[in-house]
N, C-alpha and C positions, 0 to 999 in steps of 0.2 A: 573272286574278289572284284568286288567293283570302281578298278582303275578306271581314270578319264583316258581317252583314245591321245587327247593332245600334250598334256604336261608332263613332264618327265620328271626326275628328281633334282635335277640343277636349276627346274625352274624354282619346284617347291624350294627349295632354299635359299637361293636368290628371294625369294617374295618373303621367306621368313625372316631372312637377316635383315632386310628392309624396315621388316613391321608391319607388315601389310597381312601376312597370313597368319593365324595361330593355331592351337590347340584344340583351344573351344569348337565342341559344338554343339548344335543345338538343345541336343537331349541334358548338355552338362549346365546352359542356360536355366531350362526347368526344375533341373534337381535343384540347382543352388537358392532360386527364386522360394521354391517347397522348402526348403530349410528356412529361407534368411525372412518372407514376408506371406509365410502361411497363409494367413487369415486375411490377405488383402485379394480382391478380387483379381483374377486371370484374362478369363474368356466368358463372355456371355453372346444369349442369341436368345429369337421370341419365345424358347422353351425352358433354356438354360443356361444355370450358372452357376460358374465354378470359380474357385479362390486357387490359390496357386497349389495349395496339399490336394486340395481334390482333385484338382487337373491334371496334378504329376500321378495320383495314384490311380485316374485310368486308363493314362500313357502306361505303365509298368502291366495293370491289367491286361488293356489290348497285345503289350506284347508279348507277356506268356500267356496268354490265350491262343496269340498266334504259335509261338513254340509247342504249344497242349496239343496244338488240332496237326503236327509236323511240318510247318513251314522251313525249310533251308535259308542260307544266308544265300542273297540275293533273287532270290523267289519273288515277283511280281505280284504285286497289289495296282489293279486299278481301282483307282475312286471315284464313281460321278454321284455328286452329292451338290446342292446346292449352298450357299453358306453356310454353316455351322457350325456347333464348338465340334463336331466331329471332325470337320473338314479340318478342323486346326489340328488337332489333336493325333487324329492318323498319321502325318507326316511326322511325326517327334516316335509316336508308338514304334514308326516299321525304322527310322532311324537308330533308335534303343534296340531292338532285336535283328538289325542288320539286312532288313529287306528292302528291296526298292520299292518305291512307291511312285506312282502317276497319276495325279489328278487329272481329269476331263469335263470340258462340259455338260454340263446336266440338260442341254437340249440336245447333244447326240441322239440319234436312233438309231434303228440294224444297220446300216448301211458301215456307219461310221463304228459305232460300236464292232460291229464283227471287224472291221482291218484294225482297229485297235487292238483289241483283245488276242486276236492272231500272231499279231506285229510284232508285238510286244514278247508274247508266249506267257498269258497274265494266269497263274495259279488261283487269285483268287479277284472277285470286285466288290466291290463295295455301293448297294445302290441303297435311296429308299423304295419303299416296296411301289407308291404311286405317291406322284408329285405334280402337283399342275394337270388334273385330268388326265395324265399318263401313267399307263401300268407296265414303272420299268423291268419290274418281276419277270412279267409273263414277257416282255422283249427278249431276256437274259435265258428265259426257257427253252424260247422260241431258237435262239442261239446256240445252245448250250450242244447240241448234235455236233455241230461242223466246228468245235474247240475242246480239242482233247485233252488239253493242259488245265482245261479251267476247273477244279478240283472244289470249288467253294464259294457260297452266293451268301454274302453277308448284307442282312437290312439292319438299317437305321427308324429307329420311332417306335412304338409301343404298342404297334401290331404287326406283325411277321407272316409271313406264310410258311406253309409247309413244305419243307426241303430247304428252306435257309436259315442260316444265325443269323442270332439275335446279336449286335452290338451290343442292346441298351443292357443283354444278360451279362455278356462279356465282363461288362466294366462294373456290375451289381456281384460281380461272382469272387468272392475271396481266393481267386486261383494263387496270390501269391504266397499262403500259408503251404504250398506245394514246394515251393523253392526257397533257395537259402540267399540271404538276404544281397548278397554277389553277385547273383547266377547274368545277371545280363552285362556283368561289365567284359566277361570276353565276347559276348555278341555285337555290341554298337557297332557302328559304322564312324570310322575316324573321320579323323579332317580334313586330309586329304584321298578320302574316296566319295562315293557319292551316293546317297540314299533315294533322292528325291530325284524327278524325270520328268519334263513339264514338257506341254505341248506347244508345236508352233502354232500359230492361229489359222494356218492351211489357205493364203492365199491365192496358192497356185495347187491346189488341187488335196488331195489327203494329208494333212499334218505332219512334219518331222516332228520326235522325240528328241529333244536334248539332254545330257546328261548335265547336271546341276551340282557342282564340287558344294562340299559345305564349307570350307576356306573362304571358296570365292564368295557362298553369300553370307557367312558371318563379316565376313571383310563390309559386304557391300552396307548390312543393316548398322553396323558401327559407323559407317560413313554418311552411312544416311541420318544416323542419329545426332551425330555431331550437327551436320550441315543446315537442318532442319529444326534443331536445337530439341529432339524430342527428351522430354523427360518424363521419370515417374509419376509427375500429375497430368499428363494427359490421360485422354481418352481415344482410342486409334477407332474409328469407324473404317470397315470395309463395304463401300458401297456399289464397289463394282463387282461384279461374280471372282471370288477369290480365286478359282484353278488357275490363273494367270492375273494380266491387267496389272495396275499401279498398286503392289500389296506387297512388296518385300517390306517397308515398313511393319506392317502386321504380323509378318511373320519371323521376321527377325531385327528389327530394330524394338521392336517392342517386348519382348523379354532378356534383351541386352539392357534395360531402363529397368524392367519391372512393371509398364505400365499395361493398363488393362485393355482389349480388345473388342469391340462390340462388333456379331455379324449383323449383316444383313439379307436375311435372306432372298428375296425378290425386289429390285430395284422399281418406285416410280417416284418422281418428283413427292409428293405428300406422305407417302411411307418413308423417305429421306429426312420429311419433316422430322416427321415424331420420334423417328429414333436419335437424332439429334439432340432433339429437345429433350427426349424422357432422361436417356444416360449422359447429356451434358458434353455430348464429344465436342472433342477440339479440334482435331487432327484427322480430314475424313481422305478416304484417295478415291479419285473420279476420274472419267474419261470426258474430254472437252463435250463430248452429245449429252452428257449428264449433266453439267454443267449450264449448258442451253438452255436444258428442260425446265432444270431448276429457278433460273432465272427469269426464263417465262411464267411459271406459273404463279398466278395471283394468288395463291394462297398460300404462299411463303408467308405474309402480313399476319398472318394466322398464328403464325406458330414464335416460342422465344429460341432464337438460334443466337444467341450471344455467346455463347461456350466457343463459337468456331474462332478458332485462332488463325487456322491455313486449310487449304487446298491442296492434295497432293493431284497433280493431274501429268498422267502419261498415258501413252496409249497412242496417242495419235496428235497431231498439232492443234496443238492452240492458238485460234485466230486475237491478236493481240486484243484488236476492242472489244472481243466477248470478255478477254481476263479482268481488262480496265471494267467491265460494264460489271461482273461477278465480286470484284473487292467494291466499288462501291457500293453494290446493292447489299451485298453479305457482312461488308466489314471486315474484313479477313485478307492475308497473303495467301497472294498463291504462286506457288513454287512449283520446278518441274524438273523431270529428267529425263533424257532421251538414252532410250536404252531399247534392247529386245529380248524377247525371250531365246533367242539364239546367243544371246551375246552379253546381256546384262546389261549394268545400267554404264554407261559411256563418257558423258558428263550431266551435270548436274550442279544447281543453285545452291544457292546459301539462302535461309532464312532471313539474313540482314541486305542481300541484294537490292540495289535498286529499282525500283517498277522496270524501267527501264529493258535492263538486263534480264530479268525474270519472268516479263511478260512480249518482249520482243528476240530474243534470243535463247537458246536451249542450256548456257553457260560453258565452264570450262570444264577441260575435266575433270573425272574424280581423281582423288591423292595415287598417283603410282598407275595413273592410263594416262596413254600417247595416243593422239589424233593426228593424222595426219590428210591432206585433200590430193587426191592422182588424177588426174587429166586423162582422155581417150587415147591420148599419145605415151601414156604409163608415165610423165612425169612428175616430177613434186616440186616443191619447194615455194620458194616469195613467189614465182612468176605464174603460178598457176592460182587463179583467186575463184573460179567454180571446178568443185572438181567432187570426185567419189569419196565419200568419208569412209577411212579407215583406222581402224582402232585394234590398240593393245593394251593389255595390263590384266592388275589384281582382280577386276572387277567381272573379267570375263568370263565367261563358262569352257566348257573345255569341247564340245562337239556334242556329233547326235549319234544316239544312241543306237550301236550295231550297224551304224549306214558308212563304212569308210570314203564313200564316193562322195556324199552329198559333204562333208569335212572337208574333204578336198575339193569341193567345190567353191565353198564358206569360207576357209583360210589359205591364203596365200601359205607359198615354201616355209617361208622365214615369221610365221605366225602372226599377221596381219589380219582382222578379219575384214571380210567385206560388206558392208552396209547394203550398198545398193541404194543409197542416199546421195544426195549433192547436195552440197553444201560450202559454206564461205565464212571468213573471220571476222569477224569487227574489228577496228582499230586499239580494242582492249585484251583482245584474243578471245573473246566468246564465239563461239559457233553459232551460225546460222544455218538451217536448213531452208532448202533453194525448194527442192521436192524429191522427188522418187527417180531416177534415173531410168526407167524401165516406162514413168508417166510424164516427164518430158515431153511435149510437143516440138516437132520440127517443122516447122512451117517455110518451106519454100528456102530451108537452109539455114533459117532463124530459131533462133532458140526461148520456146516459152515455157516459162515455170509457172506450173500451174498455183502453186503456193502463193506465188506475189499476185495474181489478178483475183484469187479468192478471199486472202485478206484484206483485198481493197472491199469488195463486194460484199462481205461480212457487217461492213458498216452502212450500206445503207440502207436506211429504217423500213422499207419494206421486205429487208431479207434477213430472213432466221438462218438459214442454211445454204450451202453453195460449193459445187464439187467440179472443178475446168479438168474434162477428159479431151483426147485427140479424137481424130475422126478423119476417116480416110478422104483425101480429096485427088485426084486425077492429075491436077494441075500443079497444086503445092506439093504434093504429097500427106498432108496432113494441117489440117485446120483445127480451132477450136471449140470446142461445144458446152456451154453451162449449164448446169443442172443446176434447179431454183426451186428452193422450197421457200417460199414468202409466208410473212407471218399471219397468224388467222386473219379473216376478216380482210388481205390485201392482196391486192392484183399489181404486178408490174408487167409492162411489155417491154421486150426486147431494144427496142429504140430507147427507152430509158434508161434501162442498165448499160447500155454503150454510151449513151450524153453524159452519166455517173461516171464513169473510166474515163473519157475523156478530160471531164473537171478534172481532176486527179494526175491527169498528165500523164497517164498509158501511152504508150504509143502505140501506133493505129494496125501495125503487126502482130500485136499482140492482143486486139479486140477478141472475142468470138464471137464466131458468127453463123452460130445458132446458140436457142435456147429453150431449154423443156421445163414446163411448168414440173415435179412430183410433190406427190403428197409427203413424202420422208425418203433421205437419203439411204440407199442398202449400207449394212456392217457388217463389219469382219467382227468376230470376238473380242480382239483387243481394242475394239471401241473407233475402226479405222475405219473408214470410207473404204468399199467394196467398188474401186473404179473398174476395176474386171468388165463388172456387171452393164458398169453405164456405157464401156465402150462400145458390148457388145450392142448394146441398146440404140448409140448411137448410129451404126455403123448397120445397124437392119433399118431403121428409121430413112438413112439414107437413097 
């Protein structure tokens, strides 16, 4: 059975008596949607669409297909697929027949794929056969030697190869005139166990698996639904790669509503357009470098985006004047939550929030999580105003998956997790994050937050992009170095961007003093500036 390593049963009831946990999950969302609004649409993507009876009956399909072929309860499914109603759809399938499931990115290759697949001990994966000039088939072939457990190579699309299933037969195939109309109610996986297993973004080297309660994210998609005010006329756009990123809305706030979901499969500004425009979405979720794209490119004028009502944008910080620059060019709120895939979402805005609050600050927390900020000297309270953010509550996930050590590395004794964030309050009690606590500058025994001299630099008009890492110095110990991606067509020198900072009123400790022209900032998956990368960069440059 697939208990979380952290929660116990006094918590579960403690969060039920509350109200914060329930019964529901996901798979019980779909059925009732397939009863109550059949014939409205579900999930669509550039191939396909489904209404809600069609979508729940190839959720039932997939999962006695998977029972047909002998999958056990909690038998691993990886999935690297790029958007689609599949992608949606398999997490609900292997939650109804009790298996776990872990999406991945769909730009893994052997390297990554093989420690996944091993890791994990994945019975079966789920690819398509070639996507983007890659033949993930024949990777999974090449693979398939050195993983004894991997029992089954399932493709997606409407040509297959030989030695793998077909999904698209899967769910074409009346397997459930086999079974009696019951048969998977002793299989689901409840509420308080966990189906689903998401990936960290692998910062610091191969990816941790976390284990994902379904309490914690029906909790979190109700919350999100409220907050966000989504309802049954929207339209939810995912336009960042789904296996993670800003999409618990997608995936569960939106059939908590009943509203309809559009993927997207390959992200660029102008394919953002059109599927905007063609299905009218409202409610799209982006990482702030999407956002950028987006706003740069002159051929938004092109397209009618008037459907958008919000931005969901997490993933990584949003520099306040690109939000201000994106609602007035878009017309739209944008709302945000800081949260992670280790941990969930932490706190989070309101829909009716002030610019203010929503585009300068990350908000309060969600209904039933505690924040709290620790100092280097472990303490808390008023007197401490930067410190490590730490968080607790409904919203959180429970640990990672078969790693007890890396848990205990993540949660303090007494169930705190740890960020690895710094951060501070406003005088309303919104949080603010400072920056990374591990990307900190300490300059000669002074403390620079990369965060505040990149927001400032954000705004001026020849800079698109801007990432302040450290860099070794002899004398201070550590200096600063800006990474500058300037807009087409412009050139800044260095003596500029310090004469900018100065207007601004920096102080002169906190200048940097160096600066690299690049052509695009590196990313992490979940949409984050890869500073790893620049320091090393900086620190050979040296």
């Amino acid at each position: 059975m697939a208990k979380s390593v952290r929660h116990d049963e006094e918590l579960y009831r403690e969060y039920r008596e509350k109200g914060y946990w329930e019964t529901t999950t996901l798979s019980d969302l779909w059925n009732v949607n397939a009863r109550n609004y059949p014939d409205a649409e579900a999930v669509v993507d550039s191939r396909t669409r489904l209404t809600w009876r069609e979508a729940n009956l190839w959720i039932d399909r997939l999962a006695l297909g998977f029972l047909d072929l002998g999958f056990k309860r909690d038998d691993m499914l990886v999935v690297q697929l790029p958007n689609s109603v599949e992608l949606v759809l398999l997490r609900v399938a292997c939650e109804r027949v009790g298996l776990l499931c872990l999406p991945v990115l769909r730009t893994w290759r052997h390297s990554e794929m093989e420690y996944v697949l091993k890791r994990v001990e994945a019975v079966g994966v789920v690819i398509p056969w070639k996507s983007r000039e890659f033949d993930h088939f024949e990777m999974i072939r090449e693979l398939r030697p050195g993983l004894p457990k991997l029992r089954h190579v399932f493709v997606v699309g409407d040509e297959v190869p030989e030695g793998a299933i077909s999904i698209k037969r899967m769910v074409e195939s009346p397997v459930e005139q086999k079974y009696s109309a019951d048969c998977l109610e002793g299989t689901k996986c409840p509420a308080d166990e966990f189906s689903l297993v998401a990936q960290t973004s692998g910062s610091t080297g191969f990816p941790k698996f976390v284990e994902s309660p379904l309490c914690c994210r029906i909790y979190e998609g109700k919350e999100f639904a409220e907050r966000f005010e989504i309802t049954e006329r929207d339209v939810l756009g995912a336009l960042t790669p789904a296996t993670g990123g800003p999409n618990i809305p997608t995936y569960f706030s939106a059939p908590r509503v009943h509203a309809k979901v559009v993927m997207l499969e390959h992200f660029s500004p102008q394919e953002a357009f059109e599927i905007i425009e063609k299905e009218r979405i409202t409610f799209a979720g982006v990482v702030p470098a999407q956002l950028a794209m987006m706003l740069r490119d002159p051929a938004r004028r092109n397209y009618d985006l008037q459907s958008l009502r919000c931005f969901y944008c997490a993933g990584a910080a949003l520099p306040p004047e690109l939000g201000k620059e994106v609602q007035e060019a878009f017309g739209c709120t944008i709302v945000q939550v800081y949260g992670a895939m280790d941990a969930g979402g932490m706190t989070i805005h309101s829909f009716s929030d002030a610019d203010k609050v929503r585009l300068s600050t990350i908000g309060k927390p969600a209904k039933g999580n505690e924040i709290k900020l620790v100092d280097d000297e472990g303490r808390e309270g008023p007197e401490v105003e930067v410190g490590e953010i730490l968080a607790k509550g409904p919203t959180l996930v429970t640990g990672y998956f078969k790693d007890p050590e890396a848990v205990a590395s993540a949660w303090t004794e007494d169930g705190w997790y740890k960020t690895g964030d710094l951060g501070r309050f406003d005088r309303d009690g919104n949080l603010l994050i400072v920056g990374r606590k591990k990307e900190m500058i300490i300059r000669g025994g002074q403390n620079i937050y990369p965060i505040e001299i990149e927001n400032i630099l954000i705004s001026h008009p020849k800079i698109a992009q801007v990432a302040l890492v450290k860099m070794p110095d002899a004398v201070m110990g550590e200096k600063a170095c800006a990474y500058v991606v300037p807009h087409p067509g412009q050139d800044i020198a260095f003596e500029e961007m310090v004469s900018f900072l100065k207007t601004k009123g920096v102080a002169a400790y906190k200048l940097p003093e160096k600066m690299e022209i690049i052509a695009a900032l590196p990313l992490l998956p979940s949409g984050k500036v890869d500073k790893k990368i620049l320091e090393k960069d900086a620190a050979e440059k040296l």
